[in-house]
N, C-alpha and C positions, 0 to 999 in steps of 0.2 A: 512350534507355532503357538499352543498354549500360553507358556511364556510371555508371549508379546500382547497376547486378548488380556491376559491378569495384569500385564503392566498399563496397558489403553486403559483396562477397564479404572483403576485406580484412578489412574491421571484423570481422567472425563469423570470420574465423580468429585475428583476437589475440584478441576476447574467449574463444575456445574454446583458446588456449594460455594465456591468463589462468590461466582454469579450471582446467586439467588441471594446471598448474606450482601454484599456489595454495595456500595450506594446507588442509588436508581442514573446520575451520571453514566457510570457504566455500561449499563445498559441503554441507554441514549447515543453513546458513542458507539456502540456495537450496531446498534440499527444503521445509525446515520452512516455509517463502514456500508453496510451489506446492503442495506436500501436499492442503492442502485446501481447493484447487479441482478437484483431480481423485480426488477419492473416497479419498482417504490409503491409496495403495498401499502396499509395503513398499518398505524404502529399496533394498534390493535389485532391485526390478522397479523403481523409479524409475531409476536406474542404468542398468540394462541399457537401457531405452527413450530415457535422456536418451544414449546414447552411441548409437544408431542415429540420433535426432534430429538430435541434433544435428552431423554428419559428413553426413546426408544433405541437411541444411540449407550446407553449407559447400559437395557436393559438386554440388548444385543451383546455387549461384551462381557457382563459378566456372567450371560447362559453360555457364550464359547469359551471363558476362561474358566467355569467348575459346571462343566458336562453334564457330571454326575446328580450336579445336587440345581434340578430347574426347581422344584417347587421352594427350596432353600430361598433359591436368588428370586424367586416371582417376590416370594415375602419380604425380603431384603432389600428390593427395588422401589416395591408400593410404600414400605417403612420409611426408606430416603423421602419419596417424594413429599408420602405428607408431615416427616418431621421436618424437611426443607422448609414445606409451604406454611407450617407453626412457625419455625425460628424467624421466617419473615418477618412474620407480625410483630417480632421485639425489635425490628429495623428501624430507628427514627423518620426515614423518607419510604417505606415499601409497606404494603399492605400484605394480609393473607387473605385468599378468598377459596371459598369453596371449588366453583368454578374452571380457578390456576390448577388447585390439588387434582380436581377429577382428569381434568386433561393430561398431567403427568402420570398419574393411575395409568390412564389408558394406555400414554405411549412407552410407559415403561411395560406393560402386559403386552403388547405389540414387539415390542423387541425381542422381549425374553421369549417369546414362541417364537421369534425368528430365528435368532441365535440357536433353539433347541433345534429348530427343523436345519437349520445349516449344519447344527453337529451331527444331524443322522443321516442329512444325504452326502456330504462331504467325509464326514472321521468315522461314519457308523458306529458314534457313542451310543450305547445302550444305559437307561438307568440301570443302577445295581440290582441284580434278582431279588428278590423275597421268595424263600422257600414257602411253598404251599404244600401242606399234612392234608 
């Protein structure tokens, strides 16, 4: 079952650096898709929820795909997001803003406690001990 969270988790970070490196077309074609199944929010609240989504979906897979190592992937997660939200800014059509970053911050620290809490009520992973003298 690991296996499969290490291989999601990969897959959903290139297509999430796809994304975000991408031309802003892309993402216009991606809303105008999902718009309206979900009540054709504004492209703005679509935004904001597709960048907590989706960082909380990334930060989910890769706390069930290495158990062992949450505070590894908390750092690894928030690292993507705001080197994501830097490489934007050299994007001819896409901006960086502070803002975008803090929202994937968050939803990637939202995942990644959820992934950890699923691995301890489901796999009862424990972090690895540290001896205490």
């Amino acid at each position: 079952m690991r296996k499969l969270f290490l291989i999601a988790a990969w897959v959903s970070l290139a297509a999430i650096a796809y994304a975000t490196l991408s031309r802003v077309g892309l993402v216009l074609w991606l809303y105008n898709t999902i718009a309206p199944l979900i009540a054709h929010p504004s492209i703005g609240a679509y935004a904001h929820g597709e960048h907590i989504i989706a960082f909380a979906d990334l930060g989910a897979l890769f706390s069930m795909a290495y158990p062992r190592s949450t505070r590894l992937v908390f750092v690894f997660v928030l690292g993507i997001a705001a080197g994501l939200e830097a490489l934007q800014g050299l994007t001819p059509d896409r901006h960086a803003n502070l803002p975008d970053c803090l929202e994937k911050i968050a939803g990637g620290a939202v995942g990644t406690a959820i992934g950890r809490l699923i691995g301890l009520l489901f796999w009862r992973t424990k972090p690895i001990a540290t001896k205490v003298e």
